[in-house]
N, C-alpha and C positions, 0 to 999 in steps of 0.2 A: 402342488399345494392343494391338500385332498379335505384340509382341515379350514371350520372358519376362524378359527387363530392366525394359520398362515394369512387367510385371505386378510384378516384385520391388520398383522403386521406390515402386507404391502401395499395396503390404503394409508397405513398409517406415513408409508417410506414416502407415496405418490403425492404425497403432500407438501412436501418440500418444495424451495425453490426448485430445481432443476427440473420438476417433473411436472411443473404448473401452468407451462405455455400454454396459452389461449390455441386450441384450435378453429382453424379458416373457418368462415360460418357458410361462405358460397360456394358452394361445389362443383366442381366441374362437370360439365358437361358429358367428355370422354371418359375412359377407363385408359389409364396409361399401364401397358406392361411396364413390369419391375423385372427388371433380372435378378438383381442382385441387392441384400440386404444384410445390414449388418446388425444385427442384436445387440440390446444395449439395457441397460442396468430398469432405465425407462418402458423398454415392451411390454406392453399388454397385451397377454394369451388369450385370445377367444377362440371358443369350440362349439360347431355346429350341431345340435340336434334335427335330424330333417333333414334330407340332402333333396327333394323337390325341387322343383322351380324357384318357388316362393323360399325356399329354405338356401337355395345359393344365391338367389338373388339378395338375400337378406346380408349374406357373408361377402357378396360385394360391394353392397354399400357399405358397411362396416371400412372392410378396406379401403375405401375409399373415402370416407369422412375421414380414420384418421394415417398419415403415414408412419407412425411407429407401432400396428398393431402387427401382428403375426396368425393367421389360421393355423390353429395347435391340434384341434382333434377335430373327428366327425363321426356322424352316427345313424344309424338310418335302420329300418328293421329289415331294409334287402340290399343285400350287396350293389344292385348295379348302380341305382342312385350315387351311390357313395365313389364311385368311380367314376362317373359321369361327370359328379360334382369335380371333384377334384381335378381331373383333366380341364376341365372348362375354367376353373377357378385359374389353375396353373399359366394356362395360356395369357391371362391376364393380369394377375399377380406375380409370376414367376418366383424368387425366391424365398416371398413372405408367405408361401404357403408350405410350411411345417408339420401337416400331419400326416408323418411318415405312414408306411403300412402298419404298425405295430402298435399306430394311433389311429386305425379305421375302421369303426366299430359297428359288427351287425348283430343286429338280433332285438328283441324285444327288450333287454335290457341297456342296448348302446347308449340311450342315456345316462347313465349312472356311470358307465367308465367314460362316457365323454369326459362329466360335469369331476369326478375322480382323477381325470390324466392330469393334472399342476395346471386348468383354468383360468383367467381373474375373471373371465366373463362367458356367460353362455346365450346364444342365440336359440330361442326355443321357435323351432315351425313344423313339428311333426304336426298330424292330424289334431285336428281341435281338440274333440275327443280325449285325449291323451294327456291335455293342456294341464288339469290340476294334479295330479302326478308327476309330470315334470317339474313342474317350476316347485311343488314345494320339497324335490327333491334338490334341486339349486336352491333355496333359501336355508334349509337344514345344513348344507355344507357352506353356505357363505360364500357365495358366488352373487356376481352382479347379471344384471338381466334385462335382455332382450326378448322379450314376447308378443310373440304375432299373434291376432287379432282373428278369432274367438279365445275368450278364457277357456269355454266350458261349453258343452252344447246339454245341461241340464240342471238344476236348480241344486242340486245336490253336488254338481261340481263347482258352481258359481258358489255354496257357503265352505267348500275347502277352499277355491283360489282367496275369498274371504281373508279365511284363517292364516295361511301363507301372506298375504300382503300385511295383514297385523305383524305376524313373527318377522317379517323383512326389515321393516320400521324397527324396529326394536334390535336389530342387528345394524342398520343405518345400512344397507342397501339401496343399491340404483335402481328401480327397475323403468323403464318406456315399452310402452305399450306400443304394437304398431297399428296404432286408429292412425294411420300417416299424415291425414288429413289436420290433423292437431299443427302439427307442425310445418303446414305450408303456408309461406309466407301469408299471400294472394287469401287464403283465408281465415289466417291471425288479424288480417286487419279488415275485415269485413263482418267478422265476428264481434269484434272489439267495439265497432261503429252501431252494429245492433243493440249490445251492452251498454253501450254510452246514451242510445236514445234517440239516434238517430231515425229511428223507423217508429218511435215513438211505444207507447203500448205493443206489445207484441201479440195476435190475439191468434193468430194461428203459421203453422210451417208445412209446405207440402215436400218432401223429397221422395226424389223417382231414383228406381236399379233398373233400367229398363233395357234389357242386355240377350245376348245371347246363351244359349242353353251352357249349363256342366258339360264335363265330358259324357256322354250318355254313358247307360249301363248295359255292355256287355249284353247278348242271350245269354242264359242260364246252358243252354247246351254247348256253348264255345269254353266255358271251365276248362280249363288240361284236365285228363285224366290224374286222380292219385294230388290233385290240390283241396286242401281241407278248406272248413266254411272261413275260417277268419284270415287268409292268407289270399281268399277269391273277396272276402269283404274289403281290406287294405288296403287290396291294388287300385279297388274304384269306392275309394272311401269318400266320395264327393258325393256318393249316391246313397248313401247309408246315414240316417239322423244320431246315428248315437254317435260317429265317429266326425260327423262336418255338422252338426246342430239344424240342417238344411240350407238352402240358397240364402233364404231372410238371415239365418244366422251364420251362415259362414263367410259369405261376401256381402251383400245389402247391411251387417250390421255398421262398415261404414256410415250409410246413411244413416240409418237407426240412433248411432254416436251423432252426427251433424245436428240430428233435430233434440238430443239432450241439453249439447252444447249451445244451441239456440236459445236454451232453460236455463242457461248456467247452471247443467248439470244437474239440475232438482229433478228427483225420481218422475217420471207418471204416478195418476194415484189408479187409473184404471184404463183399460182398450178393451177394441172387439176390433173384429178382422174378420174378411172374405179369404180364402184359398180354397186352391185345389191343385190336381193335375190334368190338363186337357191332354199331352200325348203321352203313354202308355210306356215305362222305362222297365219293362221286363221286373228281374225282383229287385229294385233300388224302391225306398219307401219315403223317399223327397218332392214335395208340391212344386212344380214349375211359378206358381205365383200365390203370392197374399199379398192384401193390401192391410194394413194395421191404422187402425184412428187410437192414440194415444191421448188422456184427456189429462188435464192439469189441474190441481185445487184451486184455480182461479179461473177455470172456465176455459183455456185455454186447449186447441188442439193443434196437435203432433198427425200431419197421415202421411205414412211411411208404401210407396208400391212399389213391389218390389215381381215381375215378371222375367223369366228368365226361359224366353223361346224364341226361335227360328223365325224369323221373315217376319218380323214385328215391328214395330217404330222405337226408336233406342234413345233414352234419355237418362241422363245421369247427372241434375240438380237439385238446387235446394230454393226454393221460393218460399220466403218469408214475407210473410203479412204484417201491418203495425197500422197503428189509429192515424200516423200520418202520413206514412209511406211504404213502399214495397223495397224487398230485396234480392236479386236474382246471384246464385252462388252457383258457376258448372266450371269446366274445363279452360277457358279464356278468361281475363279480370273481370273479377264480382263488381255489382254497382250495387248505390240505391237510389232508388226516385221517388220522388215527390211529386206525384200527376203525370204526367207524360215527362219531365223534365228528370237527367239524373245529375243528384245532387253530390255522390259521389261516387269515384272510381278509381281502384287501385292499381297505381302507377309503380311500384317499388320492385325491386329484385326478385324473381322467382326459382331460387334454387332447388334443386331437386328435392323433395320432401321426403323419401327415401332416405336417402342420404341425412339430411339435414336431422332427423330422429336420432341418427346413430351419432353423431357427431355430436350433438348435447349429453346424452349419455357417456360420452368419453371426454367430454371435455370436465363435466361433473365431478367425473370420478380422478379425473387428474388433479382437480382445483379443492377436492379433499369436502366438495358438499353433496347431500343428497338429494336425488333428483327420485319421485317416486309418483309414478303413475297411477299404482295402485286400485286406487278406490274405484277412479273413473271407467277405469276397464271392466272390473267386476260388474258395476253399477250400469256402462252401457250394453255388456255382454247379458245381462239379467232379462235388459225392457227386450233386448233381439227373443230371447229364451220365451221369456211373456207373449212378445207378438205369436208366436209359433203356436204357444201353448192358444191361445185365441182362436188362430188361423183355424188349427187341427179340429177343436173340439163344436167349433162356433159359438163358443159361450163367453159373457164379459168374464176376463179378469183382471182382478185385483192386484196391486201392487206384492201385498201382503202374501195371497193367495200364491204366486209365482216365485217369493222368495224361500216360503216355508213349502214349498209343492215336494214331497215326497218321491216323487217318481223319478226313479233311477234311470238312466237308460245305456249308459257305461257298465259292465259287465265289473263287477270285483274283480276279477282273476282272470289273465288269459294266458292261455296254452295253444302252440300250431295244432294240438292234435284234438283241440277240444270240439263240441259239437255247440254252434252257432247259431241259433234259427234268426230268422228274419220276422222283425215285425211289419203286421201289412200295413199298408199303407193307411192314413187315419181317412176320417170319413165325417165331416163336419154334419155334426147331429146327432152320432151314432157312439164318434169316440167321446169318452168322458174323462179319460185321466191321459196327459203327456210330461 
């Protein structure tokens, strides 16, 4: 199903009784091997783009939210992921994993014959980087969608993922964004309690990434011999801003999304931000840390820190402030309090939130409505791009300033054989445009 005709005629089928069972909202725990599986009028084809960690992991949960999916293709721009993946999937899924060899796709266009092999859905997790080229290569053919979180790692691909999530709407596609965190129980309802007034006025929110380093970057004289620049940039694309947006933008923008959500998703209207790098990562052009103050038209501040080194002190919450009370949001049940007292604390189910993302998404598209992430993705991938753009240059900016910023930092066109350079690393004071 290479056309969005086909895809609309099997939305249209999924709509029927027979295909409109509620899927389980709690997920299990385990991964059960499947041996055997039998295809049915019902199956939905997903295909992976990205076969990483984060890109099988994603194609696990999928399988695992629902039981009549099938993994149909994959895609990776190196072979060995792609085999890695599939083995590892297999051991787990056994015989819902479907994409034969003649469905495993490398090179720099594997997306395009993924989202092309007969589809209904595609899981997008290559390099962020890559982000608004894929997906609105999956919106142009009418494919539903799974996208992992960065959109975009520069203002230029945040106004394409833009343009794609208009044209999605207007096709009536799925998309879920994976900010995972949307969708965990434990902080749907601690969110909800801030929204209602519980904390009263909201006058400020601190979240911390306070985490250990990327994977470092490689010396420059360990290259293999006869490897060209963008083939040696790919492999450690965690350490390159145009392909991971950096730490702030590539992981921390979780947080980044937490303190939106705090706003009920109302933009900042301007920040400024500390970063730098204190340990020396050979030619990778990514800050170990910035801290971003986020300011709101009602006076309102957002401070995002975001540290990612070695032998550090490790935190990973969200402390919201209110004219009556405080809120504490990390890895155990969120509360709030009222003075030393907590007034409340959430006791409910906590299913895997992984899981739980994907499973809304399938259950959506079984039950014939649309489920569309869209905006918010764009919208929190933007303030990450923003903080950065602050961090790098140390200058406020603007809402505005960050949306309409010019500067490219995604290459138009890439070829294995092309010549790469590396930009240096920015220099807060010195650099003026990111």
């Amino acid at each position: 199903m290479s056309t969005s005709q086909d895809s609309t005629t099997r939305r249209d089928f999924l709509r029927s009784g027979s295909a409109a069972a509620a899927v389980a909202f709690a997920a299990p725990a385990i991964l059960v091997r499947e041996t055997a599986f039998a295809q049915n009028a019902d199956t939905l084809k997903i295909g992976l783009v990205g076969c990483g960690g984060r890109g099988s992991g994603a194609a696990g949960n999928a399988l695992t939210a629902d039981s009549n999916l099938i993994l149909w293709a994959v895609g990776d721009a190196f072979a060995e992921p792609v085999k890695g993946s599939i083995k590892g999937l297999k051991e787990q899924f056994g015989g819902r994993i479907q994409a034969t060899e003649d469905r495993q796709f490398v090179g720099l266009d594997a997306f395009k014959k993924v989202i092309d092999s007969g589809v209904d859905i595609v899981l997008l997790a290559s390099p962020p980087g890559f982000r608004p080229e894929h997906l609105r290569y999956a919106v142009e053919k009418g494919k539903h969608i799974f996208c992992e979180k960065p959109m975009a790692t520069d203002a230029p691909g945040v106004r394409h993922v833009m343009e794609s999530v208009r044209m999605s709407k207007e096709k009536k596609l799925c998309i879920v964004a994976g900010y995972c965190w949307r969708y965990d129980l434990p902080r749907q309802g601690f969110y909800q309690q801030v929204h209602d007034g519980a904390l009263g006025e909201v006058g400020a929110v601190y979240g911390t990434y306070l985490t250990g380093p990327v994977k470092p970057m490689p010396p420059a004289n360990s290259r293999p011999p006869g490897m060209k620049d963008l083939e040696w940039q790919l492999r450690n694309w965690m350490n390159f801003t145009w392909l991971s947006g950096d730490g702030l933008v590539e992981q921390c923008i979780h947080t980044v999304d937490k303190v939106l959500w705090t706003f009920r998703d109302e933009a900042p209207v301007k920040c400024v931000a500390n970063g730098g790098r204190v340990h020396p990562n050979g030619e990778g052009n990514i800050f170990d840390h910035v801290t971003v103050v986020y300011e709101w038209a009602n006076g309102a501040r957002g401070i995002v820190a975001q540290r990612q080194i070695a032998g550090c002190y490790s935190d990973n919450s969200d402390y919201v402030m209110g004219s009556t009370g405080k809120g504490w949001s990390g890895w155990n049940s969120p509360y709030i309090k009222s003075g030393s007292e907590i007034k409340w604390r959430y006791k409910g189910d906590k299913p895997d939130m992984y899981v739980v993302e994907h499973q809304v998404l399938y259950k959506a598209i079984r039950e014939g409505r649309v489920h569309n992430d869209g905006d918010r993705m764009a919208r929190s991938t933007l303030a990450g791009i923003m903080g950065r753009m602050a961090g790098y240059t140390g200058l406020e900016v603007t809402w505005d300033q960050a949306l309409n910023s010019g500067k490219k930092l995604v290459p138009d066109s890439l070829d294995w054989d092309m010549a790469l350079a590396i930009e240096p690393l920015a220099q807060p004071g010195k650099t003026k445009t990111v």
